[in-house]
DORO-422907 format. One record per residue (C-alpha): residue number from 1; x, y, z. Coordinates in steps of 0.25 Angstrom, whole numbers, padded with zeros to 4 digits, always signed. Layout:
BEGIN
<pt><nr>NUM</nr><u>X</u><v>Y</v><w>Z</w></pt>
...
This chain:
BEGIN
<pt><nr>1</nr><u>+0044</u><v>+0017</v><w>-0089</w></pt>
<pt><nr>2</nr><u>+0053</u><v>+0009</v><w>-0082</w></pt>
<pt><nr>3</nr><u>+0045</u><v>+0000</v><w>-0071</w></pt>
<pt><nr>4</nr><u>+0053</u><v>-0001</v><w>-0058</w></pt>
<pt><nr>5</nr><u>+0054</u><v>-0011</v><w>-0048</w></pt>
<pt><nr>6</nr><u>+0046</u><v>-0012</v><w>-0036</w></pt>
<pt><nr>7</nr><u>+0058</u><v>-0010</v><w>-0026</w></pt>
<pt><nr>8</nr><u>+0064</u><v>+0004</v><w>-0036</w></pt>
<pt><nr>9</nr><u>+0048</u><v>+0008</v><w>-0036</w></pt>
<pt><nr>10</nr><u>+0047</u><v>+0008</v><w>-0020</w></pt>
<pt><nr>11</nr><u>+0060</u><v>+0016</v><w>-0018</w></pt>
<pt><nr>12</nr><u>+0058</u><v>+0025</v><w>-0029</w></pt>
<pt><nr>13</nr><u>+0043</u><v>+0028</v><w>-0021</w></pt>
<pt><nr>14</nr><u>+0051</u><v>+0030</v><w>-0008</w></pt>
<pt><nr>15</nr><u>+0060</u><v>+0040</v><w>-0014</w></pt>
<pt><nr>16</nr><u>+0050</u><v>+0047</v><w>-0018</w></pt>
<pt><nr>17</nr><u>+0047</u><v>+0061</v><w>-0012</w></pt>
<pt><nr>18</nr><u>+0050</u><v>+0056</v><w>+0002</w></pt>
<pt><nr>19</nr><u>+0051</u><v>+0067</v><w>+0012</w></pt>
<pt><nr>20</nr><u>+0058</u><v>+0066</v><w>+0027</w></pt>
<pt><nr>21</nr><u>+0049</u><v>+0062</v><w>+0039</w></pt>
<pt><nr>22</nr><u>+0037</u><v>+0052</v><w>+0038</w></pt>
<pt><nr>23</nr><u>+0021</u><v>+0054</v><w>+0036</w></pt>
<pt><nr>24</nr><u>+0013</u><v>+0056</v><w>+0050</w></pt>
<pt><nr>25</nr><u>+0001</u><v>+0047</v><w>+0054</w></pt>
<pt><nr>26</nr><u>-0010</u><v>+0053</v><w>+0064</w></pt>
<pt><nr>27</nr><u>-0022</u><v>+0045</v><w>+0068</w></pt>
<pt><nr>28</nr><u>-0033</u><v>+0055</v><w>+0072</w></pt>
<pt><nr>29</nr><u>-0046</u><v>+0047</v><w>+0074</w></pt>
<pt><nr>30</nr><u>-0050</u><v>+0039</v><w>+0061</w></pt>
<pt><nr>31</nr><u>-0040</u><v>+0049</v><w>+0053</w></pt>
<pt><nr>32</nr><u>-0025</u><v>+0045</v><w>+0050</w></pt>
<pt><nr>33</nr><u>-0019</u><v>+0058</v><w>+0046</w></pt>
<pt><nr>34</nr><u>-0006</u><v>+0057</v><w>+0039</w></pt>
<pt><nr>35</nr><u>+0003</u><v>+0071</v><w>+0037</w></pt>
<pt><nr>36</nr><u>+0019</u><v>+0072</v><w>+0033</w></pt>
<pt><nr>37</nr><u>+0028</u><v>+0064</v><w>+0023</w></pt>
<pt><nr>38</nr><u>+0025</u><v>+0048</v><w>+0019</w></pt>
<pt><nr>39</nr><u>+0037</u><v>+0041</v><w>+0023</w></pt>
<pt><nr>40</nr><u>+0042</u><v>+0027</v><w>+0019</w></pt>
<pt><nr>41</nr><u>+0035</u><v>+0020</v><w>+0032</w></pt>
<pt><nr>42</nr><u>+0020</u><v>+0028</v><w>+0031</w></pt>
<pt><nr>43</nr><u>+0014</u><v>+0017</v><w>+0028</w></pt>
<pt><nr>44</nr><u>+0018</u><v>+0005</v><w>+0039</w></pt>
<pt><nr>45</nr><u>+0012</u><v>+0017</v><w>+0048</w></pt>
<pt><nr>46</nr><u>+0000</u><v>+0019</v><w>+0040</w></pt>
<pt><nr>47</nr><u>-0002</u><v>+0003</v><w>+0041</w></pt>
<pt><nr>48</nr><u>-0001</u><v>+0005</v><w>+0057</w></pt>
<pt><nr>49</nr><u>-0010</u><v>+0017</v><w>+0059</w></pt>
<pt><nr>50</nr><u>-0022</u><v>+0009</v><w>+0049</w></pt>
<pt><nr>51</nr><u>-0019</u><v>-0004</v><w>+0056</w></pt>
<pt><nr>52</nr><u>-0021</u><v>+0004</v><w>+0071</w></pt>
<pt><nr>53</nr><u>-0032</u><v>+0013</v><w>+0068</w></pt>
<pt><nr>54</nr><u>-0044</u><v>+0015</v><w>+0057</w></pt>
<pt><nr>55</nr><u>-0043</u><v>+0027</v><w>+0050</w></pt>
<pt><nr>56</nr><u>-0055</u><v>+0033</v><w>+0041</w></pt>
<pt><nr>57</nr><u>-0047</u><v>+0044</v><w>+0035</w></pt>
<pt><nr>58</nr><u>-0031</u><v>+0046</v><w>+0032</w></pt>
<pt><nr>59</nr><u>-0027</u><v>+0060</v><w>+0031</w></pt>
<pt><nr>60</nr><u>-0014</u><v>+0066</v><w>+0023</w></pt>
<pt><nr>61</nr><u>-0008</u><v>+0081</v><w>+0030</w></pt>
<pt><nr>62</nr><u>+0002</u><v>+0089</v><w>+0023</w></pt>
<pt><nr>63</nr><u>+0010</u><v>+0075</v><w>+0018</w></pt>
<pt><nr>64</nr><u>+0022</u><v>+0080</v><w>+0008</w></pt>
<pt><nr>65</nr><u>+0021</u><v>+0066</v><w>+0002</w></pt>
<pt><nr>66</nr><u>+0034</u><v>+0057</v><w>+0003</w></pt>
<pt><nr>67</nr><u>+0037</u><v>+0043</v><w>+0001</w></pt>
<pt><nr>68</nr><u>+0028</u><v>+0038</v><w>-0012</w></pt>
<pt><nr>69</nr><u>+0030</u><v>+0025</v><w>-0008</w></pt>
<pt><nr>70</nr><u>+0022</u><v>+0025</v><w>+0005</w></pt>
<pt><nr>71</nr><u>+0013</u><v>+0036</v><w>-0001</w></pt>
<pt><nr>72</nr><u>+0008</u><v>+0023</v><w>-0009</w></pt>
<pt><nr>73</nr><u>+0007</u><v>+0015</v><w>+0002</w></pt>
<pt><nr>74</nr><u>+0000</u><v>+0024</v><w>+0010</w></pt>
<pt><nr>75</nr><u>-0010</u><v>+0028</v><w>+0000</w></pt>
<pt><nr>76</nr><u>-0011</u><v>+0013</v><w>-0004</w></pt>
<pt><nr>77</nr><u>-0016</u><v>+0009</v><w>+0012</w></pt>
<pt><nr>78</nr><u>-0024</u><v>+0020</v><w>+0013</w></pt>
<pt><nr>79</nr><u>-0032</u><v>+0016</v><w>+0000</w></pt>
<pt><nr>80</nr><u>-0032</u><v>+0002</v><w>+0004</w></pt>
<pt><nr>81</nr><u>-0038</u><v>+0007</v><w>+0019</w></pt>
<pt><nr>82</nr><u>-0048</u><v>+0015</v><w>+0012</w></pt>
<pt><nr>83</nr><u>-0045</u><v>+0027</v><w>+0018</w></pt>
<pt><nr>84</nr><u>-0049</u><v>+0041</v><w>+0013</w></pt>
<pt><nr>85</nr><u>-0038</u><v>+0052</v><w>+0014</w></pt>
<pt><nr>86</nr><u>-0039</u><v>+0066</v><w>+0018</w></pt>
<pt><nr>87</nr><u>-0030</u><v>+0078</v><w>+0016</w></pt>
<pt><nr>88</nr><u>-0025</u><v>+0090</v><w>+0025</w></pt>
<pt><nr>89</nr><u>-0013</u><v>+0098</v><w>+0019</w></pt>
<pt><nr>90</nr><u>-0005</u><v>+0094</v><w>+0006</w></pt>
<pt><nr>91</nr><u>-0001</u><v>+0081</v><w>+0004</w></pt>
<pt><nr>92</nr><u>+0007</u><v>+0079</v><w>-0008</w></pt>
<pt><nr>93</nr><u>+0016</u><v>+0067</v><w>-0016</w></pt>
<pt><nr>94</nr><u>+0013</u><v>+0054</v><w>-0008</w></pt>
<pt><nr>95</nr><u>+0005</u><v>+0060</v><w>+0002</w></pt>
<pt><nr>96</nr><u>-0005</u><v>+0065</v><w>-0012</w></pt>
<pt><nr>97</nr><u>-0004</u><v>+0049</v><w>-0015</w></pt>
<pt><nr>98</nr><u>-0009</u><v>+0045</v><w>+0000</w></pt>
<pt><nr>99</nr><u>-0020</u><v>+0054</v><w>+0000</w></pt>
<pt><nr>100</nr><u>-0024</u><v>+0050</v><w>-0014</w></pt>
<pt><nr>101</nr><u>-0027</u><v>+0034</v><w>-0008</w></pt>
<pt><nr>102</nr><u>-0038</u><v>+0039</v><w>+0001</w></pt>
<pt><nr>103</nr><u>-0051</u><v>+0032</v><w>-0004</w></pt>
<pt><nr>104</nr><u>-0056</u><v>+0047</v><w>-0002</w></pt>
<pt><nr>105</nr><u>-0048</u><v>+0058</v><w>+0000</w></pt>
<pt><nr>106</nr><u>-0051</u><v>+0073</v><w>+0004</w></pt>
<pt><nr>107</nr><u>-0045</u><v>+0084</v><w>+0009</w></pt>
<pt><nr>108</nr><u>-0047</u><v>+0088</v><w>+0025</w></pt>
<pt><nr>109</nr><u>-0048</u><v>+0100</v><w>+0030</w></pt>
<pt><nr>110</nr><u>-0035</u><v>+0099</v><w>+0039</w></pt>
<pt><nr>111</nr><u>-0027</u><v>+0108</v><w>+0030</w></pt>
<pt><nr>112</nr><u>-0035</u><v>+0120</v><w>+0022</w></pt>
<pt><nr>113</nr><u>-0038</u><v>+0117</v><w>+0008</w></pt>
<pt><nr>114</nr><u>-0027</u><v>+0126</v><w>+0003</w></pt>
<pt><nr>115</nr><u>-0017</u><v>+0118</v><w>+0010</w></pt>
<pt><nr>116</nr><u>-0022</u><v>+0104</v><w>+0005</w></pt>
<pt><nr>117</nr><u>-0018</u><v>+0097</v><w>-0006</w></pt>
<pt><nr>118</nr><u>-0014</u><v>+0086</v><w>-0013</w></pt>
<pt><nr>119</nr><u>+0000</u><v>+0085</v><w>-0021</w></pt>
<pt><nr>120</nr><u>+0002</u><v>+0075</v><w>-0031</w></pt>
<pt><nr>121</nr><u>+0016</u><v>+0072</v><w>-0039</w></pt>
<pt><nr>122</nr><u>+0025</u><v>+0062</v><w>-0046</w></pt>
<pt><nr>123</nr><u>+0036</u><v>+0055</v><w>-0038</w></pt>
<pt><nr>124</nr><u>+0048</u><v>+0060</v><w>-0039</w></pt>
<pt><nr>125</nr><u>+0063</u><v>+0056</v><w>-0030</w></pt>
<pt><nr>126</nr><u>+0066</u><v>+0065</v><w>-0019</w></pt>
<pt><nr>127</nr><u>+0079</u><v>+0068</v><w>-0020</w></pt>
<pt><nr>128</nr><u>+0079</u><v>+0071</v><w>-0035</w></pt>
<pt><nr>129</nr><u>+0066</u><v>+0075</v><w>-0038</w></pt>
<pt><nr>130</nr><u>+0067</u><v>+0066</v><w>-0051</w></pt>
<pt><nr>131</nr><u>+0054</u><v>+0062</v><w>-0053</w></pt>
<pt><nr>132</nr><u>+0051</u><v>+0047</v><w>-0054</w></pt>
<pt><nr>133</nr><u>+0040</u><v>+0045</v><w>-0066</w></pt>
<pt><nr>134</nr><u>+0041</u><v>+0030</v><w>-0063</w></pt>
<pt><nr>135</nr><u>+0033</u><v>+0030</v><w>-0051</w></pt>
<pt><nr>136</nr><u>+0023</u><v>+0039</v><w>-0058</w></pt>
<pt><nr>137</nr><u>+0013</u><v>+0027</v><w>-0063</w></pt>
<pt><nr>138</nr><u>+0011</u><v>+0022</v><w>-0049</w></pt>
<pt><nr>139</nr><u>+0007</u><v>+0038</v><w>-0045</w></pt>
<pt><nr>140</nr><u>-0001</u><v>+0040</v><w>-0056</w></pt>
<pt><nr>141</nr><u>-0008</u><v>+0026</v><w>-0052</w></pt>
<pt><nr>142</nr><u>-0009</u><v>+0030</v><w>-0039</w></pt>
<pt><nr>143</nr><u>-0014</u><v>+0045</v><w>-0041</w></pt>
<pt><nr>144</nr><u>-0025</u><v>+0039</v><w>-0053</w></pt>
<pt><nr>145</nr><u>-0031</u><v>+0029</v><w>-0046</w></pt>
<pt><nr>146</nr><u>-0034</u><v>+0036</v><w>-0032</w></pt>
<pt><nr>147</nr><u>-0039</u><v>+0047</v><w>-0038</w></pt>
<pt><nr>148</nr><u>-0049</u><v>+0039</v><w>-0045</w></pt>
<pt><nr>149</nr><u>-0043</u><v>+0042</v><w>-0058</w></pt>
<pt><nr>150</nr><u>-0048</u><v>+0056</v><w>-0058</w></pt>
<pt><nr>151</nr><u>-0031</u><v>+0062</v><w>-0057</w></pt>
<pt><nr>152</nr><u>-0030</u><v>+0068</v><w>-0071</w></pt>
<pt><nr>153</nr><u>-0021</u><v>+0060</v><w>-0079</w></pt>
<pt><nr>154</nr><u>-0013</u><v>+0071</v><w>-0086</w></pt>
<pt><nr>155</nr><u>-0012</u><v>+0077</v><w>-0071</w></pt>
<pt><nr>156</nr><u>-0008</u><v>+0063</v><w>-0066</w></pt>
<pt><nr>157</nr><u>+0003</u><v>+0063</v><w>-0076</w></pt>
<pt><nr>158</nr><u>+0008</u><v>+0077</v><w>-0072</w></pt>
<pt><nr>159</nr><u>+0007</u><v>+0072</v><w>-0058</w></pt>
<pt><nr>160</nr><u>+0015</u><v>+0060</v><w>-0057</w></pt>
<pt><nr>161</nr><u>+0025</u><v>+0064</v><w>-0068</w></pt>
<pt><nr>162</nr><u>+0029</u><v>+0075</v><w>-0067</w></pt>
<pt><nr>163</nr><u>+0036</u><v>+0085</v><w>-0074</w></pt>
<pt><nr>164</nr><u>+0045</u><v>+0089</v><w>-0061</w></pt>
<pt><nr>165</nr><u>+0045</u><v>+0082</v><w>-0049</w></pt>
<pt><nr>166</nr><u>+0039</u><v>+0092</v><w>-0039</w></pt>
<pt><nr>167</nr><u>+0027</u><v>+0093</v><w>-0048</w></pt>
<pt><nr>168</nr><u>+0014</u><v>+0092</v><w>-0041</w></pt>
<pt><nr>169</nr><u>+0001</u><v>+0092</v><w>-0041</w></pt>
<pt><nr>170</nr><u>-0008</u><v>+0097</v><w>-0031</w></pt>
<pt><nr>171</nr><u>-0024</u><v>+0094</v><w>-0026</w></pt>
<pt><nr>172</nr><u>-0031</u><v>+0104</v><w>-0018</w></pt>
<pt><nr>173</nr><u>-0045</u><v>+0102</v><w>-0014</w></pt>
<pt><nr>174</nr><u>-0055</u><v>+0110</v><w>-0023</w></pt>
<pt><nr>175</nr><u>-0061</u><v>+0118</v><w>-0012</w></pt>
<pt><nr>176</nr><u>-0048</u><v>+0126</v><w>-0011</w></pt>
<pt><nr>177</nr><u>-0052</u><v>+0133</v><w>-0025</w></pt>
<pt><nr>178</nr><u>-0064</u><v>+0142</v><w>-0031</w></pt>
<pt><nr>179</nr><u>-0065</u><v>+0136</v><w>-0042</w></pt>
<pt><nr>180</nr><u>-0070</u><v>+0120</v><w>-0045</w></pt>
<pt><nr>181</nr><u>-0060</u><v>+0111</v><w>-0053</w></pt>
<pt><nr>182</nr><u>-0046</u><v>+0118</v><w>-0046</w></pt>
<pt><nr>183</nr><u>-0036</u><v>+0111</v><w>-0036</w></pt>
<pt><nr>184</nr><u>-0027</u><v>+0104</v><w>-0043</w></pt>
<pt><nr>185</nr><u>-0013</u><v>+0111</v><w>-0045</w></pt>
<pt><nr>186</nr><u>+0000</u><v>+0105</v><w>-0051</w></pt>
<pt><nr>187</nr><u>+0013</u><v>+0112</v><w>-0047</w></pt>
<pt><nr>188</nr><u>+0024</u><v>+0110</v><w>-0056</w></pt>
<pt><nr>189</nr><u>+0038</u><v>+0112</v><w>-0052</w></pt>
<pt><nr>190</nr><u>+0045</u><v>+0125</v><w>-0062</w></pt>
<pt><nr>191</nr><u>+0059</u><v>+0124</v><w>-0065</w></pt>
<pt><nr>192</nr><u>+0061</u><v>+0136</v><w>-0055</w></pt>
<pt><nr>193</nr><u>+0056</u><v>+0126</v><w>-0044</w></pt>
<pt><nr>194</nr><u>+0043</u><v>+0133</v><w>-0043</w></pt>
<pt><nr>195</nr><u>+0031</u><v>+0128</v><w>-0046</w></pt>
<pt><nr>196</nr><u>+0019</u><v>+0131</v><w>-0054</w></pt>
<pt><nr>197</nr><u>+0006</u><v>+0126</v><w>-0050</w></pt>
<pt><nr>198</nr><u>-0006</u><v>+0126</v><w>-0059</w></pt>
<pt><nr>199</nr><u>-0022</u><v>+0123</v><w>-0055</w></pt>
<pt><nr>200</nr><u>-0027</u><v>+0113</v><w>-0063</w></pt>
<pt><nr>201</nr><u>-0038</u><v>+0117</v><w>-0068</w></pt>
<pt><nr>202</nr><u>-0052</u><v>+0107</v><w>-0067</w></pt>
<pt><nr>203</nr><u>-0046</u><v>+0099</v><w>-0057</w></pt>
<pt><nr>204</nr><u>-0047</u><v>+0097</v><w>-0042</w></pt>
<pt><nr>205</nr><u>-0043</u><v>+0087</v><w>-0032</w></pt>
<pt><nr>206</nr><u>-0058</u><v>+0080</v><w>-0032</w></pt>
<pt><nr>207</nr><u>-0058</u><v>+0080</v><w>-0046</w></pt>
<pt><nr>208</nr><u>-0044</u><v>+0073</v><w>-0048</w></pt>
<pt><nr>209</nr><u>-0047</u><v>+0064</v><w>-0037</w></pt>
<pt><nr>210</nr><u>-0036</u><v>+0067</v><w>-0025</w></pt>
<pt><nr>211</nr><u>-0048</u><v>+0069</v><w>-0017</w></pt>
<pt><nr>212</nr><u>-0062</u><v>+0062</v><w>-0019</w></pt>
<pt><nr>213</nr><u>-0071</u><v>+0072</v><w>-0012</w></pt>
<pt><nr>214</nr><u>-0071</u><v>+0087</v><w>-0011</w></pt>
<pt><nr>215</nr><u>-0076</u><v>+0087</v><w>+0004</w></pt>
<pt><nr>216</nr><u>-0066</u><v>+0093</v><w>+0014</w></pt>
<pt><nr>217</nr><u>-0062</u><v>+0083</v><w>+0023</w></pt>
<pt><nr>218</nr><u>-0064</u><v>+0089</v><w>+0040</w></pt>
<pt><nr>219</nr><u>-0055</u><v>+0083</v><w>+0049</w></pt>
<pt><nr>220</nr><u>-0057</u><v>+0079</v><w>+0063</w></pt>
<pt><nr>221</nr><u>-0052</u><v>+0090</v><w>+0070</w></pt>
<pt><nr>222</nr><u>-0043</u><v>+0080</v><w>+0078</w></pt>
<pt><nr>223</nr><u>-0036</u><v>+0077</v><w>+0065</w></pt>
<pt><nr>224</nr><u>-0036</u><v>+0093</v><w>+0063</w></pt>
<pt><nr>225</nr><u>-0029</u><v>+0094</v><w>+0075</w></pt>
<pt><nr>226</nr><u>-0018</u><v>+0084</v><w>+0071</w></pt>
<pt><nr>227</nr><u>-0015</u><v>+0093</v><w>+0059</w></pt>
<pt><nr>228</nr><u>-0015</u><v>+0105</v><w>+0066</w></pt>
<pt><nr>229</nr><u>-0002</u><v>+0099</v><w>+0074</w></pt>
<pt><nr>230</nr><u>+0004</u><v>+0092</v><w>+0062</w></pt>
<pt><nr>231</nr><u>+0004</u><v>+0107</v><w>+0055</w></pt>
């Protein structure tokens, strides 16, 4: 593999999976809660709310993802913080990266089970949907060590290189099903540009290690109010 220089890394990051507009900050009490798109100046504002204000939870609401770049720089401050994450709605691509940094991550009840999840994929550039295998090794990295090693390595693999660019996979909390060992789904792009998405079977997000207890988070109902009006 062909290693790239610093400078090629950083723009090749920033050019992945960057949607318009900016990620939103909210301080609610000790709870930051984040929701929207990560843009390339998250972070400075991030530095500015943790240097104002003590937080003892950052939360992650219906985030497409965005600039993979800053995801790492998010994710990478709030670790160094020690801060646990939280989850209300889907937050896929960087967004999955952020939350994964939280030294304990759950899902909240600000969003019904069925509609929150986790959603993990390999880079890939926005304008040609070319995946880019050589940023893979730092994602796998990433994805392996806050998760406490429990990522499956043959899922790891699928996720970080995969096949087509829009494959992903998908963590839901293990209360949302019957039956134990179910919550992990990969959707894989078919050349009709459908896609087919599969259960995993004897795996769940606990188990693989996006979220490191099975207990329901309850928000304040003042942050609860926040995300009624950001709906």
């Amino acid at each position: 593999m062909v290693r790239l220089s610093r400078f090629v890394s950083a723009a090749l990051l920033s050019a992945v999976l960057a949607p318009a507009g900016a990620m939103e900050f909210h301080p609610v009490g000790e709870t930051l809660v984040l929701s929207g798109p990560v843009a390339s100046d998250d972070l400075v504002r991030l530095r500015n709310h943790l240097a104002a204000q003590r937080f003892k939870l950052v939360l992650l609401h219906e985030s497409p993802g965005g600039d993979l770049w800053n995801g790492y720089q998010l994710g990478n401050r709030i670790r160094e913080e020690g801060l646990p994450t939280a989850l209300s709605g889907k937050c896929e691509s960087a967004c999955g990266l952020i939350f994964l940094s939280g030294t304990e991550r759950a899902f909240s009840d600000g969003r019904p089970l069925a509609q929150t999840m986790v959603g993990l994929h390999g880079a890939h550039a926005i304008d040609t949907k070319r995946p880019l295998p050589e940023l893979s090794p730092r994602m796998a990295y990433m994805i392996r060590t806050m998760t406490g090693r429990k990522y499956p390595a043959d899922l790891l693999e699928r996720t970080v290189y995969p096949r087509n660019a829009e494959d992903i996979v998908y963590a839901f909390h293990p209360g949302r099903y019957d039956q134990p060992g179910r919550g992990v789904v990969e959707c894989l792009k078919q050349p009709d540009i459908s896609f087919k998405c599969t259960m995993l079977p004897g795996h769940d997000a606990l188990g693989i290690g996006v979220i490191t207890t099975p207990e329901v988070l309850s928000l304040p109902p003042e942050v609860k109010e926040l995300l009624e009006r950001l709906s």
